[in-house]
C-alpha positions as a Python dict, from the first residue, in 0.01 Angstrom:
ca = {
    (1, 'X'): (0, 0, 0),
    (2, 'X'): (269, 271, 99),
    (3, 'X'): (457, 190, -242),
    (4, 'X'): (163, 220, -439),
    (5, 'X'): (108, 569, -208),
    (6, 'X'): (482, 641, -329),
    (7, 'X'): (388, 576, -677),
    (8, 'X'): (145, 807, -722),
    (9, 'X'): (299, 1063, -536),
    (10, 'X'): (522, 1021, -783),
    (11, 'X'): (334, 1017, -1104),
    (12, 'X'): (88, 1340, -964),
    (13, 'X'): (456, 1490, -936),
    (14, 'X'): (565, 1375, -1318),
    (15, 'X'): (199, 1493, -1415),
    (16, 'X'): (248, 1844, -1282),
    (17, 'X'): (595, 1875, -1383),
    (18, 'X'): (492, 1807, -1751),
    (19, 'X'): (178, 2075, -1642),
    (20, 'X'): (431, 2307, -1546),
    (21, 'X'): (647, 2267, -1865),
    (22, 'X'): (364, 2301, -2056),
    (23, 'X'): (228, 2636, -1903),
    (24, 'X'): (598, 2744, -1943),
    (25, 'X'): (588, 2698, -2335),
    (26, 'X'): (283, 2862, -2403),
    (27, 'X'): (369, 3140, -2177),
    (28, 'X'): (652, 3141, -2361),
    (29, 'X'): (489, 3139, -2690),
    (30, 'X'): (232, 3374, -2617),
    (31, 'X'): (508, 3629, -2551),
    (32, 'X'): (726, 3584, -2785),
    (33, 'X'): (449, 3631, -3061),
    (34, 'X'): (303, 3946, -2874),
    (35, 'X'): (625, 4095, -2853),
    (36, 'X'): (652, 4214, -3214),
    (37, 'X'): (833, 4578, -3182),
    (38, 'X'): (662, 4915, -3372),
    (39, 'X'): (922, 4874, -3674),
    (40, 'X'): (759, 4485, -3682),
    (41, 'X'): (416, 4595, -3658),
    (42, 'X'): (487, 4869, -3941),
    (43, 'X'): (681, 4658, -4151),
    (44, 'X'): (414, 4412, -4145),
    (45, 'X'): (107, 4682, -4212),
    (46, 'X'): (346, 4831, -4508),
    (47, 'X'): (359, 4435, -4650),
    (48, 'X'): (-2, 4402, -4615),
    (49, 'X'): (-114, 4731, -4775),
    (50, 'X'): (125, 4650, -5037),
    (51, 'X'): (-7, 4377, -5087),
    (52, 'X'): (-355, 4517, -5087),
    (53, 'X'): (-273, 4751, -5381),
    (54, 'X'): (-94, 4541, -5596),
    (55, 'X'): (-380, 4289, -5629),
    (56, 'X'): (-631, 4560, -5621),
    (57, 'X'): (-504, 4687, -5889),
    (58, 'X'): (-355, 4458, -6088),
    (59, 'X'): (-758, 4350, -6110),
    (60, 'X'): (-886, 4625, -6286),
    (61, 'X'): (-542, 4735, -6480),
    (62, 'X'): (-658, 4459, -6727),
    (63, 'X'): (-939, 4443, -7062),
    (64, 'X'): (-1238, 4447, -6846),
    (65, 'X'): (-1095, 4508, -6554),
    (66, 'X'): (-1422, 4792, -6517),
    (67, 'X'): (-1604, 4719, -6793),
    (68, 'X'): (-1641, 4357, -6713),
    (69, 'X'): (-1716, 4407, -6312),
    (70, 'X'): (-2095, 4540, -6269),
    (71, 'X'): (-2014, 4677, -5939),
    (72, 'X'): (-1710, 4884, -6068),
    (73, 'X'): (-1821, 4957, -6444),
    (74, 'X'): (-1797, 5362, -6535),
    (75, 'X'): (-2161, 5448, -6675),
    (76, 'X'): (-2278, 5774, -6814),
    (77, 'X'): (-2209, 6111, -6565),
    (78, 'X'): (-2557, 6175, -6402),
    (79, 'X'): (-2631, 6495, -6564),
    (80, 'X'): (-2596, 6322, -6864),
    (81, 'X'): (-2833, 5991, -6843),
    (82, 'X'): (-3068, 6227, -7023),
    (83, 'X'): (-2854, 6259, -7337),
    (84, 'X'): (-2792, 5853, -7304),
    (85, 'X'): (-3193, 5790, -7270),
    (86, 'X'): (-3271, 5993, -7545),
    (87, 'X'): (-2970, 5861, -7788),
    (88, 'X'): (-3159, 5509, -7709),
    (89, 'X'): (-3517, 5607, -7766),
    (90, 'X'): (-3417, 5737, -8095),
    (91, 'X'): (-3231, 5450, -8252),
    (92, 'X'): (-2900, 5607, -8128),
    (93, 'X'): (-2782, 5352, -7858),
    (94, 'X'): (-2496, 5248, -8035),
    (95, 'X'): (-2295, 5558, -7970),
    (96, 'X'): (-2378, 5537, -7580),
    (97, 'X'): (-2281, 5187, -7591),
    (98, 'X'): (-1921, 5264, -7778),
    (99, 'X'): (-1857, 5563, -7528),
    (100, 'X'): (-1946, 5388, -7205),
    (101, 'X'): (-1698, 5114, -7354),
    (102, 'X'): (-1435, 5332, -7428),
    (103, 'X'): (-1480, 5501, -7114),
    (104, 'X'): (-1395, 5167, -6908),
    (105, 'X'): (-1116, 5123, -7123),
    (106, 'X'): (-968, 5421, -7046),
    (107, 'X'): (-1002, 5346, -6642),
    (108, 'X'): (-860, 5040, -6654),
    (109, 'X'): (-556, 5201, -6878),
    (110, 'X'): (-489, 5448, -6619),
    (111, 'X'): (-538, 5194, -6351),
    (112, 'X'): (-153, 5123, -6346),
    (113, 'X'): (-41, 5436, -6302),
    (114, 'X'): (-213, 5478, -5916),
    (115, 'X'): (45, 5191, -5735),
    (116, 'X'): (346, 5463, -5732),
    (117, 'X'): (104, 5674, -5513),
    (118, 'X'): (-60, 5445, -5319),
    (119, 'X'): (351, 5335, -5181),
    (120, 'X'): (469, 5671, -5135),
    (121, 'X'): (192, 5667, -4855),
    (122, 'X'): (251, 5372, -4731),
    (123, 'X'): (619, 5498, -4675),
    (124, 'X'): (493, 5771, -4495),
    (125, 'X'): (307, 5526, -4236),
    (126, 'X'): (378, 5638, -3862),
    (127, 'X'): (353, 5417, -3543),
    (128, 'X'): (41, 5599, -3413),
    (129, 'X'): (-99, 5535, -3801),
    (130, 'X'): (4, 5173, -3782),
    (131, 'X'): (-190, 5094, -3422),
    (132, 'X'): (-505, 5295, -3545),
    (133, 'X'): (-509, 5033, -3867),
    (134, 'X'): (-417, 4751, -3684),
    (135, 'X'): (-678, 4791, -3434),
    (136, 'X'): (-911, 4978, -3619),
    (137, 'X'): (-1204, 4912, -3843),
    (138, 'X'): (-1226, 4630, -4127),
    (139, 'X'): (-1174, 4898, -4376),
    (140, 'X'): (-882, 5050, -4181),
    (141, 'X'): (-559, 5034, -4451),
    (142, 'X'): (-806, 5156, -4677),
    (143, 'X'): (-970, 5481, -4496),
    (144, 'X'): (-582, 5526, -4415),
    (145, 'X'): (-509, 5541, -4821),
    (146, 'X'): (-791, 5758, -4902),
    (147, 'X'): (-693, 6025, -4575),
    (148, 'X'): (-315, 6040, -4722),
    (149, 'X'): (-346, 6040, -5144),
    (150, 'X'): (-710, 6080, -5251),
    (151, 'X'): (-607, 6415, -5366),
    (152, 'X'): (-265, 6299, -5520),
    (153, 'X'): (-424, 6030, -5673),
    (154, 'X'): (-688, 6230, -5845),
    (155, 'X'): (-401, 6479, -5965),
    (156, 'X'): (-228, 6198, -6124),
    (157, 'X'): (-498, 6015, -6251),
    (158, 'X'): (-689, 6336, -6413),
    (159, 'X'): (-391, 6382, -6682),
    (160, 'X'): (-336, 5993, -6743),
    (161, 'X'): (-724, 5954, -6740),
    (162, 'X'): (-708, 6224, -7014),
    (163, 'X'): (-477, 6074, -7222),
    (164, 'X'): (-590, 5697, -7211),
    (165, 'X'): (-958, 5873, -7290),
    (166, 'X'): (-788, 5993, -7600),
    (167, 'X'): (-573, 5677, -7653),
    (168, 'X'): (-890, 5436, -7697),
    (169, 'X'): (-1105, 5677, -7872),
    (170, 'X'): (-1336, 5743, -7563),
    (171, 'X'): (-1273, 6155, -7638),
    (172, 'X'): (-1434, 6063, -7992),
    (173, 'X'): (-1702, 5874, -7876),
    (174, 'X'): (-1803, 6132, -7628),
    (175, 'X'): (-1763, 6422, -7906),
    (176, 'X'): (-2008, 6187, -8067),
    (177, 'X'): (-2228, 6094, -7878),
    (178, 'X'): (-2280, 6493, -7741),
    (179, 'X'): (-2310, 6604, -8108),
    (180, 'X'): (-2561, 6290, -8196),
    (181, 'X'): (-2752, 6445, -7916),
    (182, 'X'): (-2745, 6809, -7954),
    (183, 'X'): (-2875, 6769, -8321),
    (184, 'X'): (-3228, 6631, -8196),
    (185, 'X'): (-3510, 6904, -8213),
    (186, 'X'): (-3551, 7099, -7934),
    (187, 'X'): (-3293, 6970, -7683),
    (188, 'X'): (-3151, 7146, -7445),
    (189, 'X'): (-2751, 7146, -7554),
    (190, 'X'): (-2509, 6919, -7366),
    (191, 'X'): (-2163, 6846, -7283),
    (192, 'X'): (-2039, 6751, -6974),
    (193, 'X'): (-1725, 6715, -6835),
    (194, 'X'): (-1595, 6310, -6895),
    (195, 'X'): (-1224, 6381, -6763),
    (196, 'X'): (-1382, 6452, -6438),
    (197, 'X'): (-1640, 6193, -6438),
    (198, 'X'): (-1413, 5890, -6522),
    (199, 'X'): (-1115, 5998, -6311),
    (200, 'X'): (-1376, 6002, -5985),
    (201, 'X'): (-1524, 5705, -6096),
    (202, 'X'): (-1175, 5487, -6159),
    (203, 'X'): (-1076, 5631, -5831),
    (204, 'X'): (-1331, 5521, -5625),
    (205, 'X'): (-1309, 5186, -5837),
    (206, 'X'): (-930, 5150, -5723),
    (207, 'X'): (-999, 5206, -5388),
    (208, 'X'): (-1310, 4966, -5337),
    (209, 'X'): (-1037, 4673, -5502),
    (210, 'X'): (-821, 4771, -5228),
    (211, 'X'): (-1074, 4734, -4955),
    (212, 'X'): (-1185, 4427, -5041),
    (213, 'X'): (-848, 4301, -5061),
    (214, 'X'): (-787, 4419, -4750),
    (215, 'X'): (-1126, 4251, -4565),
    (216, 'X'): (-997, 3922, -4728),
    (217, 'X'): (-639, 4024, -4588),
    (218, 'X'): (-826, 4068, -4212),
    (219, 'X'): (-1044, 3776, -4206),
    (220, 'X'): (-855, 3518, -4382),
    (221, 'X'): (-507, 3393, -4261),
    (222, 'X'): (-443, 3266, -4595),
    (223, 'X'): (-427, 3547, -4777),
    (224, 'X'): (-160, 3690, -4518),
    (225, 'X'): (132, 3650, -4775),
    (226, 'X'): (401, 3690, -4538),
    (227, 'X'): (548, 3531, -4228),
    (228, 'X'): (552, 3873, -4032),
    (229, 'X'): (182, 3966, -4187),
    (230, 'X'): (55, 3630, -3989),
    (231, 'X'): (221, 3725, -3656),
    (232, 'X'): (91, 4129, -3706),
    (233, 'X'): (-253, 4058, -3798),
    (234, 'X'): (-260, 3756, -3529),
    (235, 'X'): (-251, 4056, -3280),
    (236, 'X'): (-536, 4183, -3425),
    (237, 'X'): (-748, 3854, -3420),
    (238, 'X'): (-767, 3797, -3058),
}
């Protein structure tokens, strides 16, 4: 009886050793993947915003990248769904059709040219910026994108935008498509501005592609491309 007492005195001992051990490692763990210092937790935002961008737009810098993505495609400018209505109740649709084409062709043209300012502000990224993202909303990265280039992005786009719109024959189409319209009776004369129009609209465009790469970034380990993207964004899962 008082061996078999020793025995398990012994074994609880073994038991709670291992227990001990055990608690040890994960502690152990735990810390070592919480400790991730500010230049870790940067690096790893800048990887994952870069990351972002690059597939974002790499998706619509292609033949249908717009026209071919219902939630994205560039349509007529409001002010001027009159002139498309009334090209298309008069046997005229074709030249609505060929500019909203060219239109989208010229967005996803230009598309390319937004990555250069999408990484100078990611270079720019702070600590305080990199918390506020990390612990922020789903759409964090991408509000943080919009806050530091929306206006440099629109700058750069506006002139490329113009030139792809002449590049494809979208400037044509529109010149056609306004003069189809302003020869019908009694219409009042049109011609607003499609620079404008399709450099907001591929904008906006870009930056939803960004978001959602971002939400797929957030809620899916997998799509974490990097070692230190697993251990930032880890932080942010708990």
């Amino acid at each position: 009886m008082y061996k078999k007492m020793l025995l398990s005195v012994a074994a609880s001992a073994t038991l709670l050793a291992g227990c001990d051990v055990l608690q040890s490692a994960l502690s152990s763990a735990a810390t070592s993947s919480s400790a991730l210092s500010n230049t870790q937790i940067i690096q790893g935002l800048k990887e994952a915003l870069n990351q972002g961008v690059t597939k974002g737009v790499s998706a619509l810098n292609v033949t249908d990248g717009f026209f071919g993505n219902a939630a994205l495609k560039i349509l007529f400018p409001p002010q001027a769904q009159k002139v498309e209505k009334t090209l298309r109740d008069v046997g005229l649709g074709r030249f609505a059709d060929d500019a909203v084409l060219k239109m989208n062709r010229a967005a996803e043209d230009a598309a390319g040219g937004a990555k250069d300012i999408f990484i100078t502000a990611i270079t720019g990224m702070t600590v305080n910026d990199a918390m506020s993202i990390l612990m922020g909303e789903k759409n964090a990265c991408t509000q943080y994108l919009k806050n530091t280039c929306s206006a440099a992005l629109y700058q750069k786009m506006q002139p490329v935008i113009k030139t792809s719109l002449d590049k494809v024959g979208a400037a044509r189409a529109w010149t056609e498509v306004v003069t189809q319209y302003n020869k019908i009776p009694l219409v009042q004369k049109q011609n607003p501005s499609l620079d404008d129009h399709v450099t907001n609209k591929a904008t906006d465009g870009i930056f939803s592609m960004v978001e959602k790469e971002e939400a797929n970034i957030r809620v899916n380990p997998l799509q974490r491309g990097t070692e230190l993207m697993k251990k930032v964004f880890a932080k942010q899962d708990k």
